[in-house]
N, C-alpha and C positions, 0 to 999 in steps of 0.2 A: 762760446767764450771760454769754458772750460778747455778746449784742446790747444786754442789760441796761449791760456795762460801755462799750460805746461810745458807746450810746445817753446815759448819763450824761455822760461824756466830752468829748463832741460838744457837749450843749446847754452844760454849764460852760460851755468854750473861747467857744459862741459869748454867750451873754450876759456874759460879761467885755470880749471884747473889742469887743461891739458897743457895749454902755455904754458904754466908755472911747472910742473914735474920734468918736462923736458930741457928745460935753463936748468934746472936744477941739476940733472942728470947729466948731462952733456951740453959739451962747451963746444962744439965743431958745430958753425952755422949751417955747412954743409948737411951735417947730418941733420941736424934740428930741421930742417928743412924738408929732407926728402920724408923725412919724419910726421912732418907736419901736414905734407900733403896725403898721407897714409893715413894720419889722425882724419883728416878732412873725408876720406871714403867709407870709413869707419864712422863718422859723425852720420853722412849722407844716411847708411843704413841701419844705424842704432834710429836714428828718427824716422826712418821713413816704417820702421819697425814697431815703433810706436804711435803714429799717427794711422797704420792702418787699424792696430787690436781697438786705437779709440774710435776711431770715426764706425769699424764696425760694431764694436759695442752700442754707440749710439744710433746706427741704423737698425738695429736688432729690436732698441728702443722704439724706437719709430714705427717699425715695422708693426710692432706687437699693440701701439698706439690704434694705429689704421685699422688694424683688424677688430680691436674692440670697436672704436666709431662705427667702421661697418656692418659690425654686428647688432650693435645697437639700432643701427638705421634699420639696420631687415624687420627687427624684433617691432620697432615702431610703424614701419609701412606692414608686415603684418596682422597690427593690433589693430590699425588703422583701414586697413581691409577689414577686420572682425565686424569694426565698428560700423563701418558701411554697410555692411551686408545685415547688422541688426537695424540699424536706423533706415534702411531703403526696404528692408523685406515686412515690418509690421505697418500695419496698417493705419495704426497711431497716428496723426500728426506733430512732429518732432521739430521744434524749432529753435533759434536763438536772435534776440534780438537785443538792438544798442541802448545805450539809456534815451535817446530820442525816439525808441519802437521802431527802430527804421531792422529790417529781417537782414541778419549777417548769416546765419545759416535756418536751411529748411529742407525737410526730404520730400520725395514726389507724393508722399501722401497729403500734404498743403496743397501741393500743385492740385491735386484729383479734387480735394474739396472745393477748392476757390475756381477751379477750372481756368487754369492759368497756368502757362509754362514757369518753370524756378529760373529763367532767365528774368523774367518780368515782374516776380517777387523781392528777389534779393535784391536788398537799399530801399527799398518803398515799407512804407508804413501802412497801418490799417487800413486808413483814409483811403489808400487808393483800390483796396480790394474787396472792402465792404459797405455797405449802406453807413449813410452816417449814423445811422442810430445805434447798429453793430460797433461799428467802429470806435461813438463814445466809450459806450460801456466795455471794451476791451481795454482801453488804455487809459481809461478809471483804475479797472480792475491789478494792469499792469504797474501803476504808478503805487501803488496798495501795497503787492506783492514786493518792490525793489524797496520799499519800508520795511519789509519782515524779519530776522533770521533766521525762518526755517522755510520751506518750502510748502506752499497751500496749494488747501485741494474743495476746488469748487463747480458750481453747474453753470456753464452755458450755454445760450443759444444763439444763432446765426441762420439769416438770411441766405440759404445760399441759390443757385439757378436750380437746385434739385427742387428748394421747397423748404423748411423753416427744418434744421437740423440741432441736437441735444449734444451737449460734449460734458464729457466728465473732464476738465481740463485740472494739471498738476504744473506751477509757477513758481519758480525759485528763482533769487539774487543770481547775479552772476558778479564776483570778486576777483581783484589782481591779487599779485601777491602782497601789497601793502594794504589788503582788504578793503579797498575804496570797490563799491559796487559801481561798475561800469557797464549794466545791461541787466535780462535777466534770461533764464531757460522756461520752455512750455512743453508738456506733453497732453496731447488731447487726442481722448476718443468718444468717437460718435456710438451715442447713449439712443439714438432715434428709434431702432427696432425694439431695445429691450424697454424706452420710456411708454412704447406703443402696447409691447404686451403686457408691460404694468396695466397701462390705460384699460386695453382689453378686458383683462383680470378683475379688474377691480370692478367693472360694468357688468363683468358677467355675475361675480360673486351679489353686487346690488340687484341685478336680476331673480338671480336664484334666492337672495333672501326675501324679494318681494312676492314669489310664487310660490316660496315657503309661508308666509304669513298669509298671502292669498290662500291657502290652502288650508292653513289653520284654524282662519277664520271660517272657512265654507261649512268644516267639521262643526265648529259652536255653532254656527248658523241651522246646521240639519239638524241638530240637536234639539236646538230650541222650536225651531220649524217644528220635529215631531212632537216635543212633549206638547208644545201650545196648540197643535191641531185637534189632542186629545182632547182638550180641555173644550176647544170651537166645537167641536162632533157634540159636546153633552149638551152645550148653551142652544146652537142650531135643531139640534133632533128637538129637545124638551119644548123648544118655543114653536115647532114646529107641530108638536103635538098639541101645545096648549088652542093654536090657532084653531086646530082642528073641530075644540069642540067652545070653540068660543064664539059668540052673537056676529055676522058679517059688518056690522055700524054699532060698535062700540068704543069706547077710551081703552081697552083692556086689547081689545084686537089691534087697536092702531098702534099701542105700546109694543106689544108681538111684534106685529111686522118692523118696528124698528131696531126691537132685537134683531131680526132675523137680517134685517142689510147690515147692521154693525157686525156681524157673524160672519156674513157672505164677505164684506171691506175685507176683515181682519185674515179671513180664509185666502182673499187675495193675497197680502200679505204674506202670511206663509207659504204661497207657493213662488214668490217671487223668490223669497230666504231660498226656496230649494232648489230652484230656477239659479239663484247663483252658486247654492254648496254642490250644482250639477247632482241630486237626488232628487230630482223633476222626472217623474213616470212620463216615458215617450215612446209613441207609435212613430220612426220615421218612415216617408215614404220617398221615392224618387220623383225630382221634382227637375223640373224645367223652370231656372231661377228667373228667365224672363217672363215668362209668362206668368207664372205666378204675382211677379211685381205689377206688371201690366194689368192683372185684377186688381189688384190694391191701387193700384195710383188715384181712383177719384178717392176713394175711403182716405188717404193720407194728403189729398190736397184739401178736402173738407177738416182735416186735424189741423194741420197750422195755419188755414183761412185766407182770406182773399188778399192781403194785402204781400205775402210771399211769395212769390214765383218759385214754384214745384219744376225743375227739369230731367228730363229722363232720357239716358243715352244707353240701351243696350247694347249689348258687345253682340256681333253675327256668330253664329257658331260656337255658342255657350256651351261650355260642360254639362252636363248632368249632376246633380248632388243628392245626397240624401238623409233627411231631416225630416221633422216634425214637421207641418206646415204651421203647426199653431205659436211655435217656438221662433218661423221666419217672419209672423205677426207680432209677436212679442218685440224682437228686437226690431224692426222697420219704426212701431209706432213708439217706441222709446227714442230711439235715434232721431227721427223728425221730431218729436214734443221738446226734445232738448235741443234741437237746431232752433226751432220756433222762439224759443222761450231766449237763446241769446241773441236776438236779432233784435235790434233796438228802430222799431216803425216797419222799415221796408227793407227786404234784404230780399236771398234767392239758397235755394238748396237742390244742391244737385245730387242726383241718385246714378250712378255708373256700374256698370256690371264688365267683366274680360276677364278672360281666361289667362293664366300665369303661370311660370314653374318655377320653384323655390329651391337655389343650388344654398351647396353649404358654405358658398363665402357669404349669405345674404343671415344663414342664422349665427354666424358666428358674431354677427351686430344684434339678435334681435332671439335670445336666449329660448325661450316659448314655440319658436320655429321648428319646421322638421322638412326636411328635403321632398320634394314630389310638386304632382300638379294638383293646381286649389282655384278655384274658381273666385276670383277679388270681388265683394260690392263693397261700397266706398259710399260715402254719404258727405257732403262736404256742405258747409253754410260760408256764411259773410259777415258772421256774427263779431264777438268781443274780441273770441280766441281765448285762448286761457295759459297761464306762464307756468313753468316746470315743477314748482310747489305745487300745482292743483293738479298738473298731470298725472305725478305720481303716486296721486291717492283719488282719482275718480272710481275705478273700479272695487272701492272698497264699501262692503253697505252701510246704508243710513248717511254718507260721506254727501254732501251739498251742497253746490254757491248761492242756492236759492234762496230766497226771503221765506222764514220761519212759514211753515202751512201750508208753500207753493211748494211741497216736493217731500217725498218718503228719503229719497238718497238709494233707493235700490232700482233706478231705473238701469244704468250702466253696470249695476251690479247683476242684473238677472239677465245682459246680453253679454256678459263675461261667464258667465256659467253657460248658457246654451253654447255658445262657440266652444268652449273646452268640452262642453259634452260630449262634441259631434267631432271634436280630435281636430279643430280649426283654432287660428288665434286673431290676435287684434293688433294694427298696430293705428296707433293716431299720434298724429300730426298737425298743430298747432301753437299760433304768439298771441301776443295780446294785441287788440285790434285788426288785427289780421285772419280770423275763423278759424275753423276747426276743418280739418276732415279722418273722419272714421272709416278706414280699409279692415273690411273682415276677409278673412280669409277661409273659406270652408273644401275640406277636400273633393277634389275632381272622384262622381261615381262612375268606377270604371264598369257594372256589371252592369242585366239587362235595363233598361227606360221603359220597358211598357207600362202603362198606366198602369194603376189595381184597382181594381172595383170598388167601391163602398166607399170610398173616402169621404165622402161630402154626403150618405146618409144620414140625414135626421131622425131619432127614431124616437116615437112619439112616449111619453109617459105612460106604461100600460096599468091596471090594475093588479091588483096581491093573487093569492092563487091558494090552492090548499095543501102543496107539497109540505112535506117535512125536511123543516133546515137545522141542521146542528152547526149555533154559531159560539166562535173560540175567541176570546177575548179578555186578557189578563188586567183589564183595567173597569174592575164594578160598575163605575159609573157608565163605562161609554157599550157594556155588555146590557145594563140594564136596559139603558134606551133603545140599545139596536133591537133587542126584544120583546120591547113594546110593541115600538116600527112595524118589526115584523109580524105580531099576533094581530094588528090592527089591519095587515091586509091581509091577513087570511092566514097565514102559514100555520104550521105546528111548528110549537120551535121548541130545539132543546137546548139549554143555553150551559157552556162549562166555562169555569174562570181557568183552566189551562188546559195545557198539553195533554198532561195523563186522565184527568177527567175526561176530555172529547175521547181518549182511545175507548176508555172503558163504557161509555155511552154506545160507540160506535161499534162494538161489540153485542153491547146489547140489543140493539135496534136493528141492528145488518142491514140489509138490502133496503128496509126501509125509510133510512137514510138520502133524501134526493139529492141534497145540496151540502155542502161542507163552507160555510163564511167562515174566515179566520186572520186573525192578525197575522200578519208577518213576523213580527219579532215578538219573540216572547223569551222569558225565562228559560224554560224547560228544554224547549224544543222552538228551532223555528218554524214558520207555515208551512212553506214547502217540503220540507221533512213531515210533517203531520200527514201533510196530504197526503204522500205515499206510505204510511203507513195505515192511514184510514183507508185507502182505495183495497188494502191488501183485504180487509173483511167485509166492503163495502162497492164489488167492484162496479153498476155504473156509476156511482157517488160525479158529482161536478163540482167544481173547486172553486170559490171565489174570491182574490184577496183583496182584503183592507189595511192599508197603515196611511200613515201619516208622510212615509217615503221609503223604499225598497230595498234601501242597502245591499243591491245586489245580489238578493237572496234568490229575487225570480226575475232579474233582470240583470242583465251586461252592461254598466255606466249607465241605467236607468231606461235601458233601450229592452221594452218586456220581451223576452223570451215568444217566440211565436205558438199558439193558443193558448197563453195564459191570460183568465180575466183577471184584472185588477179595478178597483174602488177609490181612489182619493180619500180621505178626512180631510175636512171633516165633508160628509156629503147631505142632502137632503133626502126628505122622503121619498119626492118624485125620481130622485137618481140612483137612489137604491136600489127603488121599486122597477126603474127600468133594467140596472144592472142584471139584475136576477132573474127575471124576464128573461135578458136578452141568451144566458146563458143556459135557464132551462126548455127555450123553445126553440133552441138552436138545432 
């Protein structure tokens, strides 16, 4: 329009004023004419002189127009590349969708989740790619979000073909430019593996602090086990003596003897305490776990009685193990007493035996675990069952669903301490109304299986003898008794309340010193330290120890040392008397 109005402008101006100068000038038509047609060639390129400088002006304009547009567009299909290659390369899923939820944009990470091509995404809504119960709760959540003005950031979950998946998902408005929300944006990532090792973590940390308190407790348990056996050793010897010299049919001897079972009860007791703080004195030997069951099965089908059915399925080709036998009686008749006892009339309990090997995907559920082969026995009932509160507190002592006076609570307690003794764990398995079953796990014996001689000797209670014993005993009372004990069947004794007393006794006496009894722990000095220092002035001196529990002074996990004799507390006359026996006529 602009060339248009000058372009008119221009020829006006000049055909007015060129008319007019030449009337003016000259009066000869002739000339004016030839004149005029010479103005007229002169017009043609005065304008066509100026319609080129405009129109190229304005193409210059244009030009320089296009190239910005175009430049703009590269800058924008560039960004717009950027953008793809972030929104398709992370792993996120990236969407957008209308205010009806229907998906206007989404990248192949939706596709992978929902396992659906983005043809068949984009325009559909939830409804058509998740459960409906998904589905609600997404565009709940969505309708929530396009009320906000800021963008929320929350947990959810989804149903997908993989298996029930975590998202940390991130939900904003989406606005025109007249800020009417027209849809909103999501960015979700799958929280599944790290919700997992939270999960993990958190199971193992409740693991390890329950085998931290298990262990805690086992420590006070050994504790009280030894000071209170000290105290059993005085009540058991003294009443043991008094029976000695008291009438056979009298109120004073009947009174005795029931000291003496409340003594022997309570002495149960404490080894059960150590039985679970694992400081239970143990000979293990190599055992063939079928067999050995296989002798016990009438013994534990006579325990929970006729109205139970006892079944027994050993495994062909059992491992070897090696353990206490007295300790695989300990837990067999706990395990069946407490199958028995939740079995309401008539049930059935099954005993199984099979060989197993333990990889570390199996202890990374099951913290107490350790890789290798373990030989499984299982004990399973038809009983109550028990629910996750009472699971995780059976193996603690005194711990009981029993009715007051039907149960100490250290039955589970002292087959948790043998199985850790022996470097084996527990895992059990039960709901309510649905029973119990207990898998112990004890490690496969890889060295030799031959039997050992002597295991099942009984060796008869012999009589006193007239050696000379120096016994070491930092506790007066239970030094006095044992010295009674002993001058009553025969010994000489020399009795020291520690350490340094027995060296300098032992000194004195020398060679004449037969036997050395002595506590384990003491003040000064412990046992086995004494011993060899005694043996240095004394040398065929014999060693025999006493405590309450061993602290590994002359035992490995409570597993003795091989020719080491050891004693229990609290003990009897008769087991003394054979102890010592057994050791000086060896």
């Amino acid at each position: 329009m602009k060339i248009v109005a000058i372009y008119s402008l221009a020829s006006g101006l000049w055909i007015f004023l060129s008319d007019s100068f030449l009337a003016l000038v000259f009066s000869d038509p002739i000339i004016i004419s030839r004149l005029s047609m010479y103005k007229g060639f002169l017009f043609v390129i005065l304008t066509a002189t100026l319609l080129y400088f405009l129109i190229s002006r304005y193409i210059k304009r244009i030009s320089a127009q296009i190239t910005e547009i175009h430049r703009a567009q590269q800058k924008m299909a560039y960004q717009k590349m950027l953008l793809d290659v972030v929104i398709e390369g992370t792993t996120d899923a990236i969407y957008v969708k209308d205010i009806a939820g229907r998906y206007l944009l989404a990248n192949s990470a939706v596709a992978h989740f929902v396992k659906k091509p983005l043809e068949e995404i984009i325009g559909q809504d939830d409804r058509s790619l998740f459960s409906a119960d998904d589905a609600r709760s997404l565009m709940q959540k969505d309708q929530w979000v396009m009320t906000q003005l800021t963008p929320q950031t929350f947990e959810e979950y989804l149903t997908t073909p993989e298996g029930q998946k975590f998202f940390s998902s991130t939900k904003g408005p989406v606005r025109n430019s007249s800020g009417e929300v027209i849809g909103l944006f999501g960015i979700a990532r799958d929280t599944s593996k790290i919700k997992q090792a939270e999960d993990e973590k958190n199971k193992l940390e409740i693991q390890l602090l329950q085998a931290q308190k298990m262990e805690s407790v086992g420590r006070l348990a050994g504790g009280i086990a030894h000071d209170f056996n000290n105290m059993l050793g005085v009540i058991l010897g003294h009443a043991e003596l008094a029976l000695m010299h008291s009438e056979p049919v009298s109120r004073i001897t009947s009174d005795l003897k029931e000291i003496c079972k409340a003594a022997e009860r309570s002495a149960d007791l404490t080894r059960q305490l150590l039985a679970f703080a694992r400081k239970q004195t143990i000979v293990p030997k190599v055992l063939d776990l079928n067999e050995t069951l296989t002798g016990m099965f009438k013994m534990l089908q006579r325990l929970i009685g006729e109205d139970i059915q006892l079944t027994w399925q050993p495994a062909a080709h059992l491992w070897p193990i090696r353990m206490d036998s007295s300790q695989l009686d300990q837990i067999m008749a706990n395990l069946c007493v407490n199958a028995r006892d939740a079995i309401v009339d008539i049930g059935k309990i099954s005993i199984e035996t099979k060989n197993c090997s333990i990889d570390a995907v199996y202890c990374l559920e099951h913290a107490d675990a350790v890789p290798g082969d373990y030989v499984q026995l299982s004990v399973s009932d038809t009983g109550r069952g028990m629910d996750k509160a009472t699971l995780a507190k059976i193996f603690e002592p005194f711990f009981t669903t029993k009715e007051r006076g039907q149960g100490t609570g250290l039955g589970l307690a002292t087959i948790y301490g043998a199985v850790k003794q022996n470097n084996g764990f527990i895992h059990v398995y039960s709901e309510p109304d649905s029973g119990s079953t207990f898998s112990i796990y004890l490690p496969r014996y890889a060295g030799a299986t031959a039997q050992e001689a002597g295991e099942n000797v009984q060796i008869p209670a012999p009589q006193g003898g007239r050696e000379t014993v120096l016994v070491v005993e930092d506790e007066p009372d239970i030094l006095d008794m044992t010295t009674i004990i002993l001058e009553r069947l025969g010994y000489s004794v020399l009795a020291a309340h520690s350490p340094g007393e027995a060296l300098t006794m032992a000194h004195e006496h020398g060679d004449a010193v037969d036997l050395l009894i002595t506590d384990v722990i003491m003040p000064e000095m412990n046992g086995k330290d004494l011993s060899d220092r005694v043996k240095e002035c004394c040398s065929h001196i014999e060693c025999l120890y006493m405590s309450g529990y061993t602290a590994d002074i002359i035992s490995h996990h409570g597993v003795l040392d091989e020719g080491v004799h050891f004693i229990q507390k609290p003990f009897t006359i008769g087991t003394i008397a054979s102890s010592i026996r057994k050791v000086l006529d060896k």
